[in-house]
C-alpha positions in Angstrom: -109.4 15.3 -31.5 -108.5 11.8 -32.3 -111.0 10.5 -35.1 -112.3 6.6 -34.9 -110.1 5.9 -38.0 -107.0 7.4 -36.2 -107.7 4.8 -33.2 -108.6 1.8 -34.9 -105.8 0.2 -33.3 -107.9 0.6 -30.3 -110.7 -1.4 -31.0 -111.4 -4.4 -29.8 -111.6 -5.9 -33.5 -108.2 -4.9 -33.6 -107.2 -7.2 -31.2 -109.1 -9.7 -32.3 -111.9 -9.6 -29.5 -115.5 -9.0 -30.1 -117.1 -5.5 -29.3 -118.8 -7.1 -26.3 -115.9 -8.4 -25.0 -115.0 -6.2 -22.4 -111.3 -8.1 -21.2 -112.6 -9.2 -17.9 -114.5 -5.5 -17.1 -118.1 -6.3 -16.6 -119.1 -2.7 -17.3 -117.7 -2.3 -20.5 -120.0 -4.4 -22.4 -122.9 -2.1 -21.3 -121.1 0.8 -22.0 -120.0 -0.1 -25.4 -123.6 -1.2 -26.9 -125.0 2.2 -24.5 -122.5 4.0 -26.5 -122.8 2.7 -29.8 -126.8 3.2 -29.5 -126.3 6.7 -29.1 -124.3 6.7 -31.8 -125.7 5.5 -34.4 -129.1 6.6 -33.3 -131.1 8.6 -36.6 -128.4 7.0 -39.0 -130.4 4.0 -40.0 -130.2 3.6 -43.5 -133.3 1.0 -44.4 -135.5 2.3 -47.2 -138.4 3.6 -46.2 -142.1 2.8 -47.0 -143.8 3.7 -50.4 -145.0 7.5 -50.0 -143.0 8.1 -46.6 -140.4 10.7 -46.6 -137.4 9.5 -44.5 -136.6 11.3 -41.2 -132.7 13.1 -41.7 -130.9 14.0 -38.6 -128.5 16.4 -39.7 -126.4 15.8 -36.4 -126.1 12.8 -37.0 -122.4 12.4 -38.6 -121.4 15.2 -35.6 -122.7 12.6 -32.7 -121.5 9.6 -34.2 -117.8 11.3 -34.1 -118.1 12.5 -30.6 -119.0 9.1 -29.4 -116.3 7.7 -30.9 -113.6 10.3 -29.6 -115.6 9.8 -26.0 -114.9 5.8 -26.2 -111.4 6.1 -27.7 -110.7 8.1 -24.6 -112.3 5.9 -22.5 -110.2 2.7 -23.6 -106.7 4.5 -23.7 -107.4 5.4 -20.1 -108.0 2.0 -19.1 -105.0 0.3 -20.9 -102.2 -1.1 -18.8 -98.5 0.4 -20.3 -96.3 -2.3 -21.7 -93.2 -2.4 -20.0 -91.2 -5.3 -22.4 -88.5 -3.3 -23.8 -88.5 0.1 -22.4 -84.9 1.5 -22.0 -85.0 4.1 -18.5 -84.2 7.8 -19.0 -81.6 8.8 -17.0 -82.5 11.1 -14.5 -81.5 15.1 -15.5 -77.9 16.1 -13.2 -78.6 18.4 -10.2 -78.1 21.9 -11.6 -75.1 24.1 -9.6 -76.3 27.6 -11.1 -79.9 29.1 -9.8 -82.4 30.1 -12.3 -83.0 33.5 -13.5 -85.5 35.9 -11.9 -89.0 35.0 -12.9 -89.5 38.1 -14.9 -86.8 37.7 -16.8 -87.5 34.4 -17.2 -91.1 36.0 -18.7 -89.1 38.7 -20.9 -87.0 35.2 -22.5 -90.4 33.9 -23.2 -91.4 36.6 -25.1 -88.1 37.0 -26.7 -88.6 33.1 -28.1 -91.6 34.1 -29.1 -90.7 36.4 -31.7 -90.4 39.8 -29.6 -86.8 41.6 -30.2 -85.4 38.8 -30.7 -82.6 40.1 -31.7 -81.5 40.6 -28.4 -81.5 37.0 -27.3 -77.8 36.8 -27.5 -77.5 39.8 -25.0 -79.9 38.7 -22.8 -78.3 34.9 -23.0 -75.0 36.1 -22.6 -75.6 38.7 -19.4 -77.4 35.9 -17.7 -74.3 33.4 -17.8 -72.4 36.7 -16.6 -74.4 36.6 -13.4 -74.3 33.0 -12.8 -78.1 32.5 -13.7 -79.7 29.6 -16.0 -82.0 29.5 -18.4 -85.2 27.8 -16.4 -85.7 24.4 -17.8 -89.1 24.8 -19.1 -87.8 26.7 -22.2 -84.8 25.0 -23.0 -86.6 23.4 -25.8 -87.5 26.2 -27.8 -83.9 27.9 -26.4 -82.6 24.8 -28.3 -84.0 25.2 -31.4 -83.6 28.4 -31.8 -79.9 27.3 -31.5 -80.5 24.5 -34.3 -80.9 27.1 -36.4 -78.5 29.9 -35.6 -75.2 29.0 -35.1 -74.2 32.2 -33.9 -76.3 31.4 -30.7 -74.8 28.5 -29.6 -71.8 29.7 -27.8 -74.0 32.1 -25.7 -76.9 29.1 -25.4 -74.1 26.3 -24.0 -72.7 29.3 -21.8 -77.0 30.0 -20.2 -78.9 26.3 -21.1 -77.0 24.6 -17.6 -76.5 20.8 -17.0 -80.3 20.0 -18.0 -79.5 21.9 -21.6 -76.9 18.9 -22.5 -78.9 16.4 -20.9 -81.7 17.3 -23.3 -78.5 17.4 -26.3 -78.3 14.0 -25.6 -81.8 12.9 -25.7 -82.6 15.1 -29.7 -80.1 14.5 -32.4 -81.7 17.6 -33.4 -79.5 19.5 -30.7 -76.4 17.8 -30.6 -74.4 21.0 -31.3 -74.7 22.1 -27.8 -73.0 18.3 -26.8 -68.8 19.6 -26.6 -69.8 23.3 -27.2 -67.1 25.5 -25.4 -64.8 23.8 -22.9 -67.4 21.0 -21.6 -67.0 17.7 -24.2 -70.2 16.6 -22.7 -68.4 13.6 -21.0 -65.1 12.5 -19.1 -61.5 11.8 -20.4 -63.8 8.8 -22.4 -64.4 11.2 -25.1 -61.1 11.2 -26.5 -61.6 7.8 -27.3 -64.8 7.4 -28.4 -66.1 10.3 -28.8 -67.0 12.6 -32.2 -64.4 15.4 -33.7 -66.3 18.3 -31.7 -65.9 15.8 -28.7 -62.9 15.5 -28.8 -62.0 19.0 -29.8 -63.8 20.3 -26.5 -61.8 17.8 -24.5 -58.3 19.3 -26.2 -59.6 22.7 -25.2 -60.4 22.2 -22.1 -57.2 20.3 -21.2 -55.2 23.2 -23.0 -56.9 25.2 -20.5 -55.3 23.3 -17.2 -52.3 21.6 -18.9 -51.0 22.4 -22.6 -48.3 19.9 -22.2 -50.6 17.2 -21.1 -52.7 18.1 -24.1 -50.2 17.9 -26.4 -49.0 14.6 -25.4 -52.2 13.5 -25.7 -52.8 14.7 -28.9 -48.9 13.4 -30.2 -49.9 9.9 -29.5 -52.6 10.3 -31.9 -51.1 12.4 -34.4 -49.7 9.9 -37.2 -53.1 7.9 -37.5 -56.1 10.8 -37.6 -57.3 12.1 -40.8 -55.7 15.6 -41.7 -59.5 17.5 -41.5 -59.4 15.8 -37.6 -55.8 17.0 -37.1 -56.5 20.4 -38.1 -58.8 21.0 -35.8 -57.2 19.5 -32.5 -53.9 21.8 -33.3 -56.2 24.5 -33.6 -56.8 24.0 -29.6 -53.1 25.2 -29.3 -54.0 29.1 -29.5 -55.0 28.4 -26.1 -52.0 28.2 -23.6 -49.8 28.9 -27.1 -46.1 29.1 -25.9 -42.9 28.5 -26.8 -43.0 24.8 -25.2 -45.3 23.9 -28.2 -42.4 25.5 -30.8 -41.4 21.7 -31.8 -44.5 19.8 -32.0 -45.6 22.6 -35.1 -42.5 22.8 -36.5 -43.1 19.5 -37.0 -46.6 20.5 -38.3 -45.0 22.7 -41.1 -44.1 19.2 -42.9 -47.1 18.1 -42.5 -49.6 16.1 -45.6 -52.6 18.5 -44.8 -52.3 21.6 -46.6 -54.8 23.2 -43.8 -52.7 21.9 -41.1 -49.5 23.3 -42.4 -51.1 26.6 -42.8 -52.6 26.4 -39.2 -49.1 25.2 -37.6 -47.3 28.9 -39.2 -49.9 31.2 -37.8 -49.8 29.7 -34.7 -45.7 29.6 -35.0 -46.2 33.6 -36.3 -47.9 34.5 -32.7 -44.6 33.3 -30.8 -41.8 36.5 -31.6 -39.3 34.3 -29.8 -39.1 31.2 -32.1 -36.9 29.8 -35.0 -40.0 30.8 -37.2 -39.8 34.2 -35.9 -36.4 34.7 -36.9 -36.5 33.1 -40.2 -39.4 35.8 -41.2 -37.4 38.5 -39.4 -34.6 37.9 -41.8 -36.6 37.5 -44.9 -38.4 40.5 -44.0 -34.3 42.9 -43.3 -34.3 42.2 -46.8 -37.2 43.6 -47.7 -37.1 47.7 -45.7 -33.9 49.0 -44.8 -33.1 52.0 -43.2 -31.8 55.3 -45.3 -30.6 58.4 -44.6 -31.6 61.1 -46.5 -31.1 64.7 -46.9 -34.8 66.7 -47.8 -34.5 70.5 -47.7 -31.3 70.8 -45.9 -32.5 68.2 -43.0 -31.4 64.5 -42.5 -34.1 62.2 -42.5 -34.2 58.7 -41.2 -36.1 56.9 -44.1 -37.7 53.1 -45.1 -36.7 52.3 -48.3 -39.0 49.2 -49.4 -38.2 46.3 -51.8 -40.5 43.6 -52.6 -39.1 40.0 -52.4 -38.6 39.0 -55.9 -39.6 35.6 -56.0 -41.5 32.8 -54.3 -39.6 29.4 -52.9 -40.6 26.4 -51.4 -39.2 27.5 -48.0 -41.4 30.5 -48.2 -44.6 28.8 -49.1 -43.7 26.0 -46.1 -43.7 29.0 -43.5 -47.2 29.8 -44.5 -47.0 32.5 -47.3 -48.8 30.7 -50.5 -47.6 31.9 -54.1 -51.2 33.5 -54.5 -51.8 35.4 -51.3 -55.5 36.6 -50.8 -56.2 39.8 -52.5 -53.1 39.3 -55.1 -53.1 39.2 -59.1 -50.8 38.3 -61.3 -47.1 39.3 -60.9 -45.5 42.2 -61.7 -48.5 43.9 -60.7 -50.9 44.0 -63.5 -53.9 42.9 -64.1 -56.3 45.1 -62.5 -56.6 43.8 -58.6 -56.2 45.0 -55.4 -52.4 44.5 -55.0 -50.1 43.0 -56.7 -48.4 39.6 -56.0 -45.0 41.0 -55.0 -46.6 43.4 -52.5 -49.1 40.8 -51.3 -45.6 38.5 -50.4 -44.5 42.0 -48.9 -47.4 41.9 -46.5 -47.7 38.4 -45.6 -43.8 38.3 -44.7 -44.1 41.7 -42.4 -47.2 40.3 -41.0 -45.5 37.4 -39.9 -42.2 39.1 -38.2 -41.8 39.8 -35.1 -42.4 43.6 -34.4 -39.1 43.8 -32.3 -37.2 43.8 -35.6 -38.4 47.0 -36.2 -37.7 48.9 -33.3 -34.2 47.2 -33.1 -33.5 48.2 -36.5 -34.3 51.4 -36.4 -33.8 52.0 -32.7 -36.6 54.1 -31.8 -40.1 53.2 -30.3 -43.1 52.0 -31.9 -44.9 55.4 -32.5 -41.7 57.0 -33.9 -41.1 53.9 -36.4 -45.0 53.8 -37.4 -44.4 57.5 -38.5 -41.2 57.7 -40.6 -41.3 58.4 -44.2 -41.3 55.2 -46.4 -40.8 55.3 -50.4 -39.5 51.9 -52.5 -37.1 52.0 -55.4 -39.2 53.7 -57.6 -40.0 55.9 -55.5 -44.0 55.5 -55.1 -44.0 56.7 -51.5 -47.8 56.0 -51.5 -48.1 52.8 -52.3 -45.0 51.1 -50.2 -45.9 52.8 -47.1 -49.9 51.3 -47.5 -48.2 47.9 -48.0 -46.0 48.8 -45.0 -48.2 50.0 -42.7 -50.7 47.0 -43.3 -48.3 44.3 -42.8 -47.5 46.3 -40.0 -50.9 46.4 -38.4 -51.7 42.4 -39.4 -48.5 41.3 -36.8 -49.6 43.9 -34.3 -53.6 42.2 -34.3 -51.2 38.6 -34.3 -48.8 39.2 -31.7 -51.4 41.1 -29.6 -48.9 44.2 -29.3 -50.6 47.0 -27.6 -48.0 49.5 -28.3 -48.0 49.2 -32.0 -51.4 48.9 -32.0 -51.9 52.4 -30.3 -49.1 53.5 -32.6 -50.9 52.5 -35.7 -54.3 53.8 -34.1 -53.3 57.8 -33.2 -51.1 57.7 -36.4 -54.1 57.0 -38.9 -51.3 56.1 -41.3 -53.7 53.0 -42.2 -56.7 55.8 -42.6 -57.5 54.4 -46.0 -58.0 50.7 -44.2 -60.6 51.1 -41.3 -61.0 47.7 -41.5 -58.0 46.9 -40.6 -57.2 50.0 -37.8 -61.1 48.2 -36.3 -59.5 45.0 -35.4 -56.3 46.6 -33.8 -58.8 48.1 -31.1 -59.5 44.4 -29.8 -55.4 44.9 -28.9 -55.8 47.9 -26.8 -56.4 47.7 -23.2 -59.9 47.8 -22.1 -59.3 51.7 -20.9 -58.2 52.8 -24.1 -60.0 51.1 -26.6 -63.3 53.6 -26.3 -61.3 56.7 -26.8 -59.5 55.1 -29.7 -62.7 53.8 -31.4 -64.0 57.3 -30.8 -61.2 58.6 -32.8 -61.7 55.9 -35.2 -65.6 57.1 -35.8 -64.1 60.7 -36.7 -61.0 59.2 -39.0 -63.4 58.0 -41.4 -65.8 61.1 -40.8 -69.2 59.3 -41.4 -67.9 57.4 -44.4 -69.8 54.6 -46.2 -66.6 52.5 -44.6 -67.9 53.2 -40.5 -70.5 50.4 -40.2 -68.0 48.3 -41.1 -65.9 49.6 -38.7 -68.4 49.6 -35.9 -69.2 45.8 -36.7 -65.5 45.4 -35.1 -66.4 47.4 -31.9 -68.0 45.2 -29.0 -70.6 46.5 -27.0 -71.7 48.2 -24.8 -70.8 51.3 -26.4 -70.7 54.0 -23.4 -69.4 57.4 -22.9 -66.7 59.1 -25.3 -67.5 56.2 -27.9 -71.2 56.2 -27.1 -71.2 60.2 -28.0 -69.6 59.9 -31.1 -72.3 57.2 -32.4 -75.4 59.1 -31.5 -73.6 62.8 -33.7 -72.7 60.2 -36.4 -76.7 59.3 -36.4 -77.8 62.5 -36.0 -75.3 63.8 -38.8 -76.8 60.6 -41.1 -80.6 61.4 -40.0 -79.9 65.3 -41.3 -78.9 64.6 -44.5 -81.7 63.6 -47.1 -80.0 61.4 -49.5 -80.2 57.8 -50.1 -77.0 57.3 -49.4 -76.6 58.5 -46.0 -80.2 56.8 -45.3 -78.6 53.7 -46.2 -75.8 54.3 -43.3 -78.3 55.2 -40.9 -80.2 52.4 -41.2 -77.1 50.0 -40.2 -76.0 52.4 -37.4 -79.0 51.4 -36.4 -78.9 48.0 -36.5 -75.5 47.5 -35.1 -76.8 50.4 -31.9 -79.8 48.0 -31.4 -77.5 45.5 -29.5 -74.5 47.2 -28.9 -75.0 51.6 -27.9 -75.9 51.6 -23.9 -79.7 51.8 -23.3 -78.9 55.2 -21.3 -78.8 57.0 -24.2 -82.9 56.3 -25.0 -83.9 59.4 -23.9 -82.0 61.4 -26.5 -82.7 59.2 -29.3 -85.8 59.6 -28.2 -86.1 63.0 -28.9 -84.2 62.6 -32.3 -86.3 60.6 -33.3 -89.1 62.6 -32.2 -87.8 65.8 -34.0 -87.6 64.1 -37.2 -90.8 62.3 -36.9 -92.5 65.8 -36.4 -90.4 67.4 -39.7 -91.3 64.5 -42.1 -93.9 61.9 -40.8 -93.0 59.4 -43.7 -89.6 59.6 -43.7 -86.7 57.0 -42.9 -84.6 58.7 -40.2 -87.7 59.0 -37.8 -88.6 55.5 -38.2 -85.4 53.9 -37.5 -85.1 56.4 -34.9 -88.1 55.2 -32.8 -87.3 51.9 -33.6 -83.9 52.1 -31.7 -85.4 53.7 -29.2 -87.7 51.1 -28.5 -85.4 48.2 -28.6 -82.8 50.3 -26.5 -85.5 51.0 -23.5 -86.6 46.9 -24.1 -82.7 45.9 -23.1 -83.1 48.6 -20.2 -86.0 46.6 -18.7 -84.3 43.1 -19.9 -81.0 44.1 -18.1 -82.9 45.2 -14.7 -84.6 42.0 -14.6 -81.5 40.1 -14.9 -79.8 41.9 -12.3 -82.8 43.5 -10.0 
C-alpha cells in the first residue's frame, strides 16, 4: 500500500492547486474535505481544559493512513496519461511453433519455481524437439533464470520462440538470448551494425547455407577488425569446414592474433587432405617408424618412437606452442605429467592425418592400434601412452570412427578414460552404448568413471543403462567413504541422464538399503534418484501425451 508520503506528487499542493480545487470536477471538492474529516477526526491536538483528561483514539494514526491510501487511489484513477514523448512498443512477431501442453506448461512452472530444477534443461530441450514453445507468460522468469546460467541459454533460445527475443530486446538484462544459436536476432543488417555475438550468429548461420558466401563476407572485413573479433568469426568455419576454406587459414597461420593463429591450425588439423596435413604427416614419419623384430623366434612388426628433438618457428606456426599443456621442462624432469619432448610428440601425432598410419604400416586401424611400440631406450610403457594418446586426440579431431572403435575395444588408452570418453562422441549412434558399456567395466568402478560418465550424453538406455544401475549397486554395497563419494555423483549425473524406466528398480535399491541402515548415504541418494527419475517420467508424458 502506497503511504501519503510516497504520493505526494499526487497532491494537489504539488501541483500548485489548492486542496479544494478539484480541476474542473465539482465532486471532488466535497469529497476531499468529506475525506479529510474522517481523517483526521480524534487527532486534534488543542490542549485540553485544566483537570480534563484528553480523549486518545488509538486508531487514529491507522484511519488517517487508510484515507490517505483511499484518496491517492482515487486521484491516480482519475488522471488523464501523458502522451508527449512516449516512444510505441512494437507489437510481439506472430509465433510459428504452438505452445506446450498446459500441463507441462504447469510442471515448467513448478520447475522455475524451485522444484527439480535441475531438469529444466531436459525439459527445455525435449520441448524444442517436439516443436513446442515455452508459453509466453513465463518467459520472464525462463529469462532470468538464463541471466544467470549460461549453460541454459542454448536450450532457452532453442524453447523461448519469437516472443523470447522480442522480450531480449526490450531488457538489457536478457540480451544473451539476442544472436544465441543461428538466429542474429535481425537481417543481413547485423553484420554491419550489429555487436560481436551479432555478428557471430549471422557468420553461423550463413556457414550453414553458404560457407563460401560467408567467407567472402568475412574476407572483406578481415584486415580492419580487432584480433579478439577475428577469432571469433573464423571460429564459425568448423561449420561447413572444407577444403575450399584451406587458403583463407593458411593465411590465418600469419596472422598478428596469437588466438587466431592457434584457431586457424586446429581448424587446418580437421582437413587430412591439406598442405597442413602433410606437413605434420612428415614431421610426424620422423617421429615412429616401422621395425622388424625377431622376439622368441617370431618376427614382429614393431613402432619404434623418437621424440622430435627440438622446437622451430615452423612448428610453433602450425599450432604446437614450445610449452604444450601438461608439459615441464625439457628433457623430462622436473616432476610433471609429461615431459616437453613427449608433449611435442603428442601434439604433432594429434595433428596428422590418421591415413599416414595405415599407409605406413599397411594394415587397418585395429591392427595398427595394437602393435607393440618401444622408443630408443626402450621404455615400451611410456612411448606407447604417448602414442596411443596422440593417436586418440586426431581420431576425436578428424571424427574417425574406425580408429575410434580401434582405440575403444583395444583399451590400450585404459589408463586415460578421459580421453577413450570423448572418442565415444565419434562412434555411430548404434555403437556408442555398447562401447560406453564397455568403457564402465574398463575402469571397473574407479574413482576415474564419473568423469567418464560426464562425457556420455543421455539418455542412458539398455546395455549402457544396465551397467550404471550394477555400478550403483556395487558403490551402494560397499561402506567406505570413498565409494560413497562415487555414488553420490553417479547420482547426480543419473538424475538427468539414466532413462526414467529404470525407477522401479532403483526403487527397490533404494528401498533395501533404506530398510538395512535408515541413516545411511546409499539409501538417501537412492530415493532421491528415484524421485527425480519418476518426476522426468511424468515431465516427458506431458510433453509428448
Amino acid at each position: 500500500m502506497s503511504t501519503w508520503a510516497e504520493n505526494a506528487g499526487d497532491r494537489p499542493e504539488a501541483a500548485g492547486r489548492r486542496p479544494d480545487d478539484a480541476g474542473g470536477r465539482p465532486d471532488d471538492a466535497g469529497g476531499w474535505s468529506e475525506h479529510v474529516s474522517a481523517a483526521l477526526l480524534g487527532t486534534d491536538r488543542r490542549r485540553p481544559p485544566p483537570g480534563e483528561t484528553p480523549a486518545r483514539d488509538p486508531d487514529a494514526a491507522r484511519r488517517l493512513l487508510d484515507q490517505a491510501a483511499v484518496l491517492a487511489v482515487r486521484r491516480r484513477a482519475g488522471a488523464v496519461p501523458r502522451r508527449e514523448g512516449v516512444e510505441a512498443v512494437a507489437v510481439a512477431p506472430d509465433e510459428e511453433l504452438p505452445v506446450v501442453p498446459r500441463a507441462a506448461a504447469r510442471r515448467l512452472a513448478r520447475i522455475l519455481a524451485g522444484e527439480q530444477v535441475k531438469v529444466l534443461p531436459e525439459w527445455l530441450d525435449a520441448a524444442a524437439r517436439g516443436g513446442r514453445r515455452v508459453p509466453a507468460r513465463l518467459l520472464p522468469d525462463l529469462l532470468e533464470k538464463g541471466r544467470g546460467d549460461r549453460m541454459l541459454r542454448p536450450a532457452i533460445a532453442r524453447a523461448a520462440g519469437h516472443r523470447g527475443v522480442w522480450l531480449a530486446l526490450r531488457n538489457t538484462d536478457w540480451a544473451y538470448l539476442i544472436g544465441s544459436g543461428d538466429d542474429p536476432g535481425g537481417g543481413d543488417e547485423v553484420w554491419e551494425t550489429g555487436t560481436r555475438q551479432q555478428r557471430v550468429a549471422f557468420l553461423t548461420r550463413l556457414r550453414g547455407s553458404d560457407p563460401a558466401g560467408a567467407r567472402e563476407t568475412l574476407g572483406t572485413v578481415w584486415a580492419r577488425e580487432p584480433a579478439p573479433d577475428r577469432a571469433a568469426f573464423l571460429g564459425t568455419f568448423a561449420r561447413g569446414l572444407s577444403m575450399d576454406d584451406e587458403a583463407f587459414l593458411e593465411g590465418a597461420l600469419e596472422d598478428r592474433g596469437k588466438d587466431v593463429r592457434q584457431l586457424a591450425s586446429d581448424l587446418l588439423a580437421r582437413l587430412p587432405d591439406s598442405a597442413y596435413g602433410l606437413r605434420m604427416a612428415s614431421r610426424a614419419r620422423a617421429c615412429l617408424r616401422a621395425e622388424t623384430r625377431t622376439v622368441r623366434e617370431r618376427r614382429q612388426r614393431w613402432v619404434v618412437v623418437e621424440p622430435p628433438e627440438t622446437h622451430d618457428e615452423d612448428l610453433a606456426r602450425d599450432g604446437v606452442p614450445f610449452h604444450p599443456s601438461g608439459s615441464f621442462a625439457p628433457g623430462g624432469a622436473g616432476g610433471g605429467p609429461v615431459g616437453t619432448r613427449a608433449a611435442w610428440l603428442r601434439e604433432i601425432l594429434a595433428r596428422t592425418p590418421l591415413s599416414t598410419w595405415t599407409d605406413l604400416f599397411a594394415l587397418p586401424p585395429m591392427e595398427v592400434v595394437c602393435l607393440p611400440i618401444t622408443d630408443a631406450a626402450g621404455d615400451a610403457g611410456r612411448a606407447a601412452r604417448d602414442v596411443h594418446i596422440g593417436w586418440a586426440r586426431a581420431a576425436l579431431r578428424q571424427r574417425d570412427p574406425a580408429w575410434a572403435r580401434a582405440l575403444l575395444k583395444g583399451g590400450v588408452v585404459v589408463d586415460e578414460p578421459d580421453a577413450l570418453a570423448d572418442l565415444l562422441t565419434v562412434l555411430p549412434d548404434g555403437e556408442r552404448e555398447g562401447a560406453a558399456a564397455g568403457l564402465i567395466r574398463w575402469v571397473a568402478g574407479g574413482p576415474e568413471l564419473p568423469r567418464v560418465l560426464e562425457r556420455v550424453p543421455g539418455p542412458w538406455t539398455g546395455e549402457l543403462a544396465d551397467s550404471v544401475v550394477a555400478t550403483l549397486s556395487t558403490a551402494a554395497d560397499r561402506q567406505t567413504h570413498r565409494h560413497e563419494h562415487t555414488l553420490t555423483l553417479l547420482c547426480r549425473l543419473a538424475d538427468q541422464r539414466l532413462s526414467p524406466a529404470f525407477a522401479p528398480r532403483l526403487q527397490e535399491l533404494a528401498g533395501r538399503h533404506l530398510t538395512a541402515d535408515p541413516g545411511g548415504v546409499a539409501g538417501a541418494v537412492l530415493t532421491e534418484l528415484t524421485e527425480t527419475l519418476r518426476f522426468r517420467a511424468e515431465m516427458l508424458k506431458e510433453l509428448h501425451p
